[in-house]
ZAMARLO-206458 format. One line per field, with one value per residue (C-alpha): x, y, z; residue number from 1; residue in three letters. Coordinates in Angstrom, 1 decimal, padded with zeros to 4 digits. Last residue first. Layout:
BEGIN
east	[X, ...]
north	[Y, ...]
up	[Z, ...]
resi	[NUM, ...]
resn	[Ala, ...]
//
This chain:
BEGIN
east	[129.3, 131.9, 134.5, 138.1, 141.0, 144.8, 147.3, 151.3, 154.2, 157.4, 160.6, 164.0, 167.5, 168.2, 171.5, 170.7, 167.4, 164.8, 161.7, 163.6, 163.4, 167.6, 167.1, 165.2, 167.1, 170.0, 168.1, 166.8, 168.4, 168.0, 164.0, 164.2, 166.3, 164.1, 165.0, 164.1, 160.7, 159.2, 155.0, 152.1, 148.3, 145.4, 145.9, 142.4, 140.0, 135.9, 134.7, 133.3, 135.5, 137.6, 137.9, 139.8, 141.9, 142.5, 143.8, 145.7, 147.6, 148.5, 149.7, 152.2, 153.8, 157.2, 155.0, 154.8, 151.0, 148.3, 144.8, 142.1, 138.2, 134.7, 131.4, 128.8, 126.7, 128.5, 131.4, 132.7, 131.1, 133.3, 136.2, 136.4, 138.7, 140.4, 141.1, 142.8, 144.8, 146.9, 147.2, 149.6, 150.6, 154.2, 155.4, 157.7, 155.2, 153.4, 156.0, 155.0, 153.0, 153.8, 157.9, 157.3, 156.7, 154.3, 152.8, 155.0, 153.5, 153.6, 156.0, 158.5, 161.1, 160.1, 158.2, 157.3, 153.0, 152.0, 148.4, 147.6, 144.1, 140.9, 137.4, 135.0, 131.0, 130.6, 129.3, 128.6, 128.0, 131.7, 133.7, 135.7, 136.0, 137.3, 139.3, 141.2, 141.1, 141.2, 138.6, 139.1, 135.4, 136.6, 134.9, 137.7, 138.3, 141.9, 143.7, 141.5, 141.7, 145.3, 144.6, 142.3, 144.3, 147.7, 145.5, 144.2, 148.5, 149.7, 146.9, 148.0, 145.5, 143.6, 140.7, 139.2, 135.9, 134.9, 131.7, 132.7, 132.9, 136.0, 138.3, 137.3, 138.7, 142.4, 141.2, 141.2, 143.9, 146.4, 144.7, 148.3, 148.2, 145.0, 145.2, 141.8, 140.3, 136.8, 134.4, 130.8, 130.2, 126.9, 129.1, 131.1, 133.4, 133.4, 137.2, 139.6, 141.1, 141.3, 143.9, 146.8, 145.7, 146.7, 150.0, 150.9, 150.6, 152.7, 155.5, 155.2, 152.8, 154.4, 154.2, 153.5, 156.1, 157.3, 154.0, 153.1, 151.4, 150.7, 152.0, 152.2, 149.4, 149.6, 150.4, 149.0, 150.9, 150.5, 149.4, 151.2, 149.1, 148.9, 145.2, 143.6]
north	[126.3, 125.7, 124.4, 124.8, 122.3, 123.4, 120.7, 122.0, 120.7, 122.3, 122.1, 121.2, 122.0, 125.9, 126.9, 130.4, 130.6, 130.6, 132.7, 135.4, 136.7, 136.3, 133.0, 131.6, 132.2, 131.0, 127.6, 127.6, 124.1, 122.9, 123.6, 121.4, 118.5, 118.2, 120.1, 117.3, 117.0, 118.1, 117.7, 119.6, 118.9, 120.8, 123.7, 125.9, 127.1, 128.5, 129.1, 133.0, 134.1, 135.9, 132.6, 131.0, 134.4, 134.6, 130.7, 130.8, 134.0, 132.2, 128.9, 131.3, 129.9, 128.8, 126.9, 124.3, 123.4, 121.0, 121.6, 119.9, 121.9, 120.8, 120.5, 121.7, 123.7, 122.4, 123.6, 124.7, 128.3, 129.2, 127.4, 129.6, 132.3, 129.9, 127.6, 131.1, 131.7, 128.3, 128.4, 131.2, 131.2, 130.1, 133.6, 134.4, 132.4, 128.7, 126.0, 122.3, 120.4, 122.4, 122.1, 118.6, 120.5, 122.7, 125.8, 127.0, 129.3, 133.1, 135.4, 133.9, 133.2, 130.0, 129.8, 126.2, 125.8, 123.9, 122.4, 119.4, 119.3, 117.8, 119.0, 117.6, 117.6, 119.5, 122.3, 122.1, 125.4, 125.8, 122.7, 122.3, 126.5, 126.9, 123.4, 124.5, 122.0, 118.4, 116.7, 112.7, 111.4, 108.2, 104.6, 102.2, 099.1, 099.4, 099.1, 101.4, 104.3, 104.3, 104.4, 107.4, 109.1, 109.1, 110.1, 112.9, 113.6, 113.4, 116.1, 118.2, 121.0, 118.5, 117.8, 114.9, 114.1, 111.5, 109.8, 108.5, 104.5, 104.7, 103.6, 106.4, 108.4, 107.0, 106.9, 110.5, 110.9, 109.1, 109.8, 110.4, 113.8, 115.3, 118.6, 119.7, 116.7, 117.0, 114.7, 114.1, 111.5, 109.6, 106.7, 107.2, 109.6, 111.1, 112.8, 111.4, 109.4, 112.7, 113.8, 110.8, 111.5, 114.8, 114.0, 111.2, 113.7, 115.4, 113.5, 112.1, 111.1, 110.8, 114.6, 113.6, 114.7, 111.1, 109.6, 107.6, 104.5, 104.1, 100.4, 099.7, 100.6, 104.2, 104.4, 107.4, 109.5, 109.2, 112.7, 115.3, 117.8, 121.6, 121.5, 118.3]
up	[124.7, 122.0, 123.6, 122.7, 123.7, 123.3, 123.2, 123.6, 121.9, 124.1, 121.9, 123.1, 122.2, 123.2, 122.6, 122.4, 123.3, 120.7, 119.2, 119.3, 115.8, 116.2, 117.4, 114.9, 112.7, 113.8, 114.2, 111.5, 110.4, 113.8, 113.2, 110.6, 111.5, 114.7, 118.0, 120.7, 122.6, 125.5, 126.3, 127.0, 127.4, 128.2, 126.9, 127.7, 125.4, 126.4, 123.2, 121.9, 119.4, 121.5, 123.8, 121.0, 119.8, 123.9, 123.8, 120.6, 121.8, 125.2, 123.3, 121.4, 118.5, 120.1, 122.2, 119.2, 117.8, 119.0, 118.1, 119.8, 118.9, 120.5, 120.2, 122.4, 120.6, 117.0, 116.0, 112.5, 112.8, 116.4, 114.7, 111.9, 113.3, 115.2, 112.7, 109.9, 113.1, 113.8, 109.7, 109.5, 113.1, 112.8, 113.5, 110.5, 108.0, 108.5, 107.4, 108.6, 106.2, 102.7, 103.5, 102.4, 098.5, 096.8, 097.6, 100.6, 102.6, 103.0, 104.7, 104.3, 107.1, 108.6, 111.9, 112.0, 112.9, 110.0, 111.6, 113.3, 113.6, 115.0, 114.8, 116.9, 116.9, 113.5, 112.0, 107.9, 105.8, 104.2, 105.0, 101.5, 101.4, 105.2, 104.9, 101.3, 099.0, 098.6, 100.4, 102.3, 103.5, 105.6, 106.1, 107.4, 105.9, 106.8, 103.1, 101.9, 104.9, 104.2, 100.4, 101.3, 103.4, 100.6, 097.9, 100.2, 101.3, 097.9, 096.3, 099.3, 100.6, 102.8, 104.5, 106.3, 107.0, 109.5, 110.8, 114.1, 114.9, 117.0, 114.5, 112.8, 115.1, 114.8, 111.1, 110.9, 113.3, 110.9, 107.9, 106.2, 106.5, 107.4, 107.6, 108.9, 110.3, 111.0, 113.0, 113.1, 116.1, 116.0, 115.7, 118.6, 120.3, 123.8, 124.1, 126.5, 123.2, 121.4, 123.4, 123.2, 119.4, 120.0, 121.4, 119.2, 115.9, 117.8, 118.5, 115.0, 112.4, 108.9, 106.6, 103.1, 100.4, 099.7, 099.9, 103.1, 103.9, 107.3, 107.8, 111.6, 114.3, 116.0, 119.5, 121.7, 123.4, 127.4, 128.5, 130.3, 132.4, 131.5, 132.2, 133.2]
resi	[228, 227, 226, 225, 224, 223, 222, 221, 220, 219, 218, 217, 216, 215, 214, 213, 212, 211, 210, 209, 208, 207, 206, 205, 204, 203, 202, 201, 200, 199, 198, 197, 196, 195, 194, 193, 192, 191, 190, 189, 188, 187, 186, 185, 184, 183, 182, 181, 180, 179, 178, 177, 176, 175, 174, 173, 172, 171, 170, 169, 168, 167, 166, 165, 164, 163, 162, 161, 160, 159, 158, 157, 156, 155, 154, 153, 152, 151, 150, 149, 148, 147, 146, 145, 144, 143, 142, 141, 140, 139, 138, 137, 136, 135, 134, 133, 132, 131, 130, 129, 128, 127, 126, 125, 124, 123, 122, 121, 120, 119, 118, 117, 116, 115, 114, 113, 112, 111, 110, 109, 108, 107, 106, 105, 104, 103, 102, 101, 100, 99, 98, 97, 96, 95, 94, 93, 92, 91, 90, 89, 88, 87, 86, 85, 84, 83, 82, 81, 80, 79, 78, 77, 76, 75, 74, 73, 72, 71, 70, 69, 68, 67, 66, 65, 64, 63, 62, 61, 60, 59, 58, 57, 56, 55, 54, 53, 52, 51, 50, 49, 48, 47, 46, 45, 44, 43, 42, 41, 40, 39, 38, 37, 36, 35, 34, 33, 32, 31, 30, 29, 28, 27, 26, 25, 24, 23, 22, 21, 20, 19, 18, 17, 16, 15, 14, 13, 12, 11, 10, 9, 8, 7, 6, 5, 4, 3, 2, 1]
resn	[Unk, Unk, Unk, Unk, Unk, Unk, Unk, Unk, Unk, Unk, Unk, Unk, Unk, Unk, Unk, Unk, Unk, Unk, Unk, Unk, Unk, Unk, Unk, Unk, Unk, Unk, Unk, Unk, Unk, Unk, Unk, Unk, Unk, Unk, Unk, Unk, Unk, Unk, Unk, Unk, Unk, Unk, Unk, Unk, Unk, Unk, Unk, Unk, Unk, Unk, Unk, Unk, Unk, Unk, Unk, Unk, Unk, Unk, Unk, Unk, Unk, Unk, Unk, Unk, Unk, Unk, Unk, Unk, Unk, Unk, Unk, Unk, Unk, Unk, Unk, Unk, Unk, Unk, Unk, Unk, Unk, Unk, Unk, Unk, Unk, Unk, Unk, Unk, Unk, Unk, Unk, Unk, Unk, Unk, Unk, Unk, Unk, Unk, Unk, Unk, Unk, Unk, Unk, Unk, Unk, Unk, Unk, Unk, Unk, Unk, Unk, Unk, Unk, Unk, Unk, Unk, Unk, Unk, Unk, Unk, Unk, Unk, Unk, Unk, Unk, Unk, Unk, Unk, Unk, Unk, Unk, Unk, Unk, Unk, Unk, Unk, Unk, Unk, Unk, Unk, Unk, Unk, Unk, Unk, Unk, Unk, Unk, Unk, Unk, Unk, Unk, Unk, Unk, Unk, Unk, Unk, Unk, Unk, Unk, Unk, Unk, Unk, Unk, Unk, Unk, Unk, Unk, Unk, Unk, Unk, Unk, Unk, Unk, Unk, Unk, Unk, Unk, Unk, Unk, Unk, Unk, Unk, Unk, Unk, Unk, Unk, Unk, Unk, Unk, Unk, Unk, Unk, Unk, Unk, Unk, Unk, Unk, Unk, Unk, Unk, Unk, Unk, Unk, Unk, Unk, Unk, Unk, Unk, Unk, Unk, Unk, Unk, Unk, Unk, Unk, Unk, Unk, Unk, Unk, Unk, Unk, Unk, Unk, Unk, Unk, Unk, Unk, Unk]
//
């Protein structure tokens, strides 16, 4: 299904969010839209790396897997594991830094929405909203440091959704990916609307050239990784 559209997924009502948490959106939709054509059950060992509200942790959950989630947000893990609470749903939520909080474990799936906004500095936010969704001048901050460790995360066999903006390079995702030894592919794309943020860059943006002039929609893309 490479390059196809998929029908985003639907969320049930009343995530829980603190005020600096990031709330599941076009993209969080698109990946869950993903990880329902994935084979998930209760002998399913699943990773979230940023986490969030839980959404796609519990989305799999749901499904019977065993989940971790991980987190570098104090708000966002207290945030999880409320939302897990008030569902009755079993979920390991981590604070810390994914490479560090997983170190040693492989896993069947491994799930994330990563900061992928190009934003001027050079180095991420360490407190704030801003925390969920800036990753440096190229957006790639994060995108890079989960394909470098995906090859150790996954299981023979296991695999790796990540959905990021095209604005990051989906092509540079999928050669880093199959660098390390995975077969990748994007397997899912969809158009949506400038948000507040990127609108606010938008100059920016334009003079790395990373936008058209003008330009008002963003292509989310899915990118799937095998680990044969």
């Amino acid at each position: 299904m490479s390059g196809t559209t998929l029908t985003s997924a639907t969320f049930p009502g009343g995530l829980m969010a603190l005020p600096s948490v990031y709330r599941p959106q076009a993209d969080t939709r698109l990946l869950a839209a993903a990880l329902d054509h994935e084979e998930v059950g209760p002998l399913t060992d699943v990773l979230e790396i940023g986490t969030g509200t839980g959404a796609l942790a519990l989305h799999a959950a749901r499904r019977g897997a065993a989940v971790t989630a991980v987190d570098v947000s104090w708000p966002a893990v207290a945030t999880a594991r409320v939302n897990a609470l008030v569902r009755r749903l079993p979920l390991r939520v981590l604070h810390g830094d994914f490479a560090v909080r997983t170190e040693g474990r492989r896993f069947d799936l491994v799930v994330t929405n990563p900061p992928y906004v190009p934003a001027p500095e050079a180095r991420p936010p360490r407190r704030g909203a801003e925390r969920a969704w800036d990753a440096g001048p190229d957006g790639r901050l994060v995108i890079d440091r989960v394909c470098a460790a995906a090859p150790a995360l996954l299981r023979p066999g296991g695999v790796l959704l990540m959905v990021h903006s095209g604005m990051c390079g989906a092509g540079t995702t999928v050669d880093r990916l199959t660098e390390g030894g995975l077969s990748a592919g994007v397997t899912a794309r969809a158009s949506v609307p400038w948000g507040p943020v990127l609108r606010s860059r938008r100059a920016w943006l334009e003079r790395q050239g990373l936008a058209a002039e003008d330009e008002q929609r963003e292509e989310l893309v899915v990118i799937r990784a095998r680990n044969s």
